[in-house]
N, C-alpha and C positions, 0 to 999 in steps of 0.2 A: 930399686934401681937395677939390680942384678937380673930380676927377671925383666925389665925393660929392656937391657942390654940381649939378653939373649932371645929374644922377641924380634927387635932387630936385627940380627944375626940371622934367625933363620927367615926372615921374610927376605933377606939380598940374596942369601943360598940358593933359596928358590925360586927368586926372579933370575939369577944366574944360570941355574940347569934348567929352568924351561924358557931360557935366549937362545936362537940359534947359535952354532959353534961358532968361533972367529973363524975367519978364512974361508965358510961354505958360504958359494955364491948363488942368488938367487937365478932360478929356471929363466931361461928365454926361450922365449913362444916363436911361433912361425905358424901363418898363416897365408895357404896356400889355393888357387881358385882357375874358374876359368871364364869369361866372357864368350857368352854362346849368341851369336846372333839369329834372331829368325824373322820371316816376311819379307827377305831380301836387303835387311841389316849389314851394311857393310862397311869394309874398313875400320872392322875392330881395333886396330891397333894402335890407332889413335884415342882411343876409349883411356882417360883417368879413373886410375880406383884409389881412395883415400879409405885407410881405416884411421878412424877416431877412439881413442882409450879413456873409457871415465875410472877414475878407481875410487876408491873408499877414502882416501885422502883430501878426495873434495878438487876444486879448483877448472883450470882451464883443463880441457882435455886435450890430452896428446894428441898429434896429429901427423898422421905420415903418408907421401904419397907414392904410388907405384906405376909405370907405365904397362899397359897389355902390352904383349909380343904379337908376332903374327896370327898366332892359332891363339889369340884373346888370354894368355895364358895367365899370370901374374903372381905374385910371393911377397910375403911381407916374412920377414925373420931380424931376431936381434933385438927385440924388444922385451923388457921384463917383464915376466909373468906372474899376472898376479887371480889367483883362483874367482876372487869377488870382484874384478871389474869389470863392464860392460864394453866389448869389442864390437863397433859399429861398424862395415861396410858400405859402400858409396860408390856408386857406377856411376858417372854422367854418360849419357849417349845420346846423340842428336837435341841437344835441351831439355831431354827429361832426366830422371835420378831416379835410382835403383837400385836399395837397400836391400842388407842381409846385416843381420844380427848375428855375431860367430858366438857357437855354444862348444867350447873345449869337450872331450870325453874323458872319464872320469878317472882324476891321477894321470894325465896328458896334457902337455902344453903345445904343442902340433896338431893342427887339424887341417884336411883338406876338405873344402865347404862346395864344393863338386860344382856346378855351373849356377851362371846367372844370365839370365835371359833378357837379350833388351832387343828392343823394335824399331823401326822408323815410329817417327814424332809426326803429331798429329796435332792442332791446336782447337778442333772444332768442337765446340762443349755438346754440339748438338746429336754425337755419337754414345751420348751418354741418357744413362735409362736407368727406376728403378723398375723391374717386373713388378716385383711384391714385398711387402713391409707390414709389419705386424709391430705391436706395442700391445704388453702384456702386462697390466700392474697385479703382480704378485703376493706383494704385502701391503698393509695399512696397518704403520703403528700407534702409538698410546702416544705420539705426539703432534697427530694432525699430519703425518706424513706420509706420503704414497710412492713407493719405490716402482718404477716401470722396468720392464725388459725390451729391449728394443734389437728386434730381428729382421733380415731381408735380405738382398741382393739387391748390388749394382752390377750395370753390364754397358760394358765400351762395343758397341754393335759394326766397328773399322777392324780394318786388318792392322792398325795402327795402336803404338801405345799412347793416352793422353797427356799429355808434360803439360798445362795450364790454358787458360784461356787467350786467346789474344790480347793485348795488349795490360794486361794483368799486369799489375804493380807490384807483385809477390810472386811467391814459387808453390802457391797451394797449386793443388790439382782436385782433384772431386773432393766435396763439400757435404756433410751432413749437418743438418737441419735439429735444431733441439725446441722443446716448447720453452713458450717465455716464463723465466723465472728458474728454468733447472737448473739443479745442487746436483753435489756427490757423486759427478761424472764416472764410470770406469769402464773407459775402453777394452774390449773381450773378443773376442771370435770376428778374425779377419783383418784385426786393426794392430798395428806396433805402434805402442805409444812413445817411442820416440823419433818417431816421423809427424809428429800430429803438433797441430798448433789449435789455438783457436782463433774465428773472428767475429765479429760483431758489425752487420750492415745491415741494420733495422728495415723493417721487420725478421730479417733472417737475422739468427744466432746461432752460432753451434760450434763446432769443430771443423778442419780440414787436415787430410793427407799430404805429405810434400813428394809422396812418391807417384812414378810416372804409375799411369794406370793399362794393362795390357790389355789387349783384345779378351773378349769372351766374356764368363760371369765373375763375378767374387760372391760370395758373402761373408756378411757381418753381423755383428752383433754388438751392446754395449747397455749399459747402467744409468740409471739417472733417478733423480729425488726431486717429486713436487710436493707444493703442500696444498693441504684439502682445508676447507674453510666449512666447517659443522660435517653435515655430509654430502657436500659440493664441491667440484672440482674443476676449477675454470683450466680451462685449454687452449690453446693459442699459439702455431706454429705454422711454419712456411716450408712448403716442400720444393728444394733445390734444383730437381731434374723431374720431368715426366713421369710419373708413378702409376704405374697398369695398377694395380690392387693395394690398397691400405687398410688394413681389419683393425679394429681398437676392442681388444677381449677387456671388462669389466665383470664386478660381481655380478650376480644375476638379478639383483633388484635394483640395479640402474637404471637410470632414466636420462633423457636427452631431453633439462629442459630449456636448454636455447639456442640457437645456434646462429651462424655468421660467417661471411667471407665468401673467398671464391670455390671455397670445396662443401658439400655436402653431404652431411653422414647420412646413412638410411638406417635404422635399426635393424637388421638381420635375425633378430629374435636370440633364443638360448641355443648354445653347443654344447653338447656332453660331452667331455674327453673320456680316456680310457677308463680312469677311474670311479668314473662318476660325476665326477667336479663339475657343475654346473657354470658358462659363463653366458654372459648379455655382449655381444658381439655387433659392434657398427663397424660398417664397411663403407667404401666412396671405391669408385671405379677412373679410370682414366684421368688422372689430377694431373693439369696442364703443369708445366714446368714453371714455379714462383707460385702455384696457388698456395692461399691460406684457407687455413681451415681456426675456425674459433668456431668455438662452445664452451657450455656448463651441462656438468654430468650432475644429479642428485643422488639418492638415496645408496652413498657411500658408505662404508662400517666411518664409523667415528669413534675418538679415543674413547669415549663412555661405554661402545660397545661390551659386553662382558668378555667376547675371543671372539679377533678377526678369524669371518668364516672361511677365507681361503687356507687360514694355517693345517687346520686336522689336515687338511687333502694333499698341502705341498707335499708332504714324504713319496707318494703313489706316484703323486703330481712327474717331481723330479727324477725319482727313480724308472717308472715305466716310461715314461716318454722323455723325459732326460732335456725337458724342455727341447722339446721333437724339434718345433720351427727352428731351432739351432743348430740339434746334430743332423737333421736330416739334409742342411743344407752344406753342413762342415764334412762330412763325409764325403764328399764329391773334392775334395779340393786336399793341399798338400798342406800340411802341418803351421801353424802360425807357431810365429816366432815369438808372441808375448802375449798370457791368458787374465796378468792381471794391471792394473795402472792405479798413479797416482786418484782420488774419490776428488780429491778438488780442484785441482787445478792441471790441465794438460803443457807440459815444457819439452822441447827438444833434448838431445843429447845433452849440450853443456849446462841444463839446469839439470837435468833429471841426474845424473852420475851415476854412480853404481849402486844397486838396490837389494835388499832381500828378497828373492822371493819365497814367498811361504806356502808348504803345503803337508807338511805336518808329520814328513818324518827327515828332512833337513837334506832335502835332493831338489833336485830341479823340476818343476812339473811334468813327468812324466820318465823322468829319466831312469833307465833301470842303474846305473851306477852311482855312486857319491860323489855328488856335487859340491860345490861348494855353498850354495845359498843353504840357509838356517830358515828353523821352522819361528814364527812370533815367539819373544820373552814370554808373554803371559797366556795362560788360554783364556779366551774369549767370556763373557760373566754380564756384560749388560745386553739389553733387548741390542740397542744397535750394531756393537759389535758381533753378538750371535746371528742376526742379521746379515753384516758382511761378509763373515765366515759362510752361509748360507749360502751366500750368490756363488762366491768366489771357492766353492765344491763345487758346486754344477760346473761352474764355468772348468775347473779344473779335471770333470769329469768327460767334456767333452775334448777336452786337448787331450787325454789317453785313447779315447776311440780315435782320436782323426790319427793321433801317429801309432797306434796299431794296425789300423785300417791303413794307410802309408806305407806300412812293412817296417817303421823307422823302430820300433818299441816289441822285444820279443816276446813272445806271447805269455812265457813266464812271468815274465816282469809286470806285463800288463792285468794278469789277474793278481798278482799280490797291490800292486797299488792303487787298481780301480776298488777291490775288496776295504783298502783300509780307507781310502775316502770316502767309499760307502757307508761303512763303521762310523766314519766321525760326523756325515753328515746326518744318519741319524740320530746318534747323540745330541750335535747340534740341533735338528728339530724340534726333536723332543726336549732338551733343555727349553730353546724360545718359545714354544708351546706354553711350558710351565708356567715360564715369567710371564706371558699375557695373559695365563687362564688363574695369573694370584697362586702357584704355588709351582717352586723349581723342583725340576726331577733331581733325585737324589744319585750320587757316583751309581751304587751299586743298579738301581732303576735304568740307568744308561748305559750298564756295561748289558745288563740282557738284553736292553732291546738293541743293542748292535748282532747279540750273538741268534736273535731269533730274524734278522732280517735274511 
């Protein structure tokens, strides 16, 4: 009993000295901006800006609104500040809406989020274009399952921003296209996943943005999971806007054996990437806006395979070309605001709340100072999850080139934490290497081969 007693005793001690003190009150934040019109945008001042607060407590999020001044100017201040919640922005301008994500600097509750750009409103979907889109499946795991990467650009070809279609019964605006049946969504490069909704108008399915879309290009990029049936993989998607180029990289003993719809693939034979890496490449040119494209691919690795043949090559793969079609397109453009997303299901602000993001020394992706976000509880141990840790390095490897390249990431900062993601993603590799090839690398196995990359 006595030592129960004093069991108790020191566990309230301790909850007592690590409580904040009575009487210190918590930081208040101030967020401060400016409304920049351009294209002959005017009358700022009428412009609403609403920030919304998710925190870690869960529930409705906070919601406060602030009028622009004449010179578009605006401030939000007097709110609690809380390190781990998600601080949304919100333009309305001429019908459309124009999002910023505020990222606090580190040990600061004050930030000035410097301008935000809105345009006259346009409703004509027919200013809308993909150039080029590429679909790259990367892995095929031991469960009949095939993870794709999906890369492009859209582009608004008006001097105008897009806010939705005419007579639209929602507030989407440009729309991406998924094939039918895909899992394990994650929005990446180009895309905030809390502007994104999904929707379902058969044959099309996919995801949509709720933000207005600006004159010139974007790109993007994002994640998805189908499944392969022996070593066949039926295909079946609808392309939302007029598509100049659409390349579909597969292994190299692929075969096209059927096809369907209004779009046709050509087989374009093998590409050699830098490394070597052999792929079987179909391409379709000029795809009218709503075509479908259906097929079945064959001669897929299947889970009986002994090692999916793209694993040896992804390390090269990812590191020299850093999945090129990504960064070569993200470097041209100004730093996204979010590199990872919920895998199953996409929610706006009031489902999504406020979230860890992980990158595996307990900062924010890219941030040279301490952040508030924590790296994952556990590391990573089965095929799947070393798998999402997989993607979600590359993908974290191109948000440090785009805000280095940006100027926003100094150059210090950016070789220590491209270095250590490098480090984990090889570990990572070579770990899910192991697990598919029947035998896990060992700690010490994976700390060399970090130090000889």
């Amino acid at each position: 009993m006595r030592r129960l007693l004093l069991a108790i005793l020191l566990a309230v001690g301790l909850a007592l000295a690590l409580s904040p003190a009575a009487g210190v009150r918590a930081a208040t934040g101030t967020i401060s901006g400016q409304i920049i019109g351009q294209n002959g945008a005017g009358n700022i001042a009428s412009a609403t800006v609403t920030l919304n607060i998710a925190t870690t407590a869960g529930g409705t999020p906070e919601t406060r609104t602030a009028a622009a001044g004449v010179d578009g100017s605006f401030r939000f201040e007097g709110f609690t500040f809380e390190q781990n919640a998600v601080y949304l922005l919100r333009v309305v301008y001429d019908g459309g809406s124009y999002f910023r994500e505020v990222e606090f600097p580190a040990g600061q509750a004050t930030v000035d989020i410097g301008g935000i750009e809105v345009f006259p409103a346009t409703r004509d979907e027919g200013v809308l274009s993909v150039p080029r889109m590429n679909t790259i499946f990367s892995t095929f795991d031991q469960n009949g399952g095939a993870q794709g990467i999906e890369t492009g650009a859209y582009s608004n070809a008006s001097d105008r921003a897009f806010v939705g279609r005419a007579g639209a019964r929602d507030a989407t605006t440009i729309r991406f296209g998924l094939p039918q049946s895909a899992t394990g969504l994650q929005p990446a490069q180009g895309l905030n996943r809390d502007t994104l909704v999904p929707f379902d108008e058969p044959p099309l399915t996919g995801f949509a943005t709720l933000e207005a879309v600006p004159p010139g290009e974007r790109q993007f990029a994002f994640i998805y999971r189908l499944v392969t049936r022996g070593d066949a993989l039926d295909f079946d998607r609808v392309f939302p806007y007029k598509t100049g180029l659409y390349s579909l990289y597969l292994p190299v003993n692929a075969r096209l054996a059927s096809g369907g719809g209004a779009v046709t693939l050509r087989d374009s034979g093998e590409q050699t990437l830098q490394n070597g890496q052999k792929f079987r490449v179909f391409t379709a040119n000029d795809i009218p806006a709503g075509g479908r494209l259906t097929a079945r691919f064959s001669g897929l690795p299947t889970p009986g395979n002994e090692l999916n043949p793209l694993i040896p090559a992804m390390l090269i793969f990812a590191l020299l070309i850093g999945l090129g079609l990504i960064a070569a397109y993200g470097r041209r453009r100004g730093p996204s605001a979010v590199t990872v997303a919920a895998r199953q299901q996409i929610r706006t602000v009031p489902g999504n709340a406020a979230r860890v993001r992980a990158n595996g020394d307990g900062k924010a992706v890219g941030d040279g100072g301490g952040g508030a976000r924590t790296r994952p509880p556990a590391t990573p141990t089965t095929p799947e999850e070393l798998a999402a840790r997989k993607e979600a390095l590359l993908l974290e490897l191109v948000e440090l080139d785009e805000r280095h390249d940006s100027g926003e990431l100094p150059a210090d900062d950016y070789r220590r934490l491209r270095q250590a993601r490098k480090e984990e993603l090889v570990a990572t590799l070579r770990a899910l290497g192991g697990i598919e090839g029947g035998e896990a690398a060992p700690p010490a196995a994976r700390g060399d081969s970090r130090r000889r990359l």
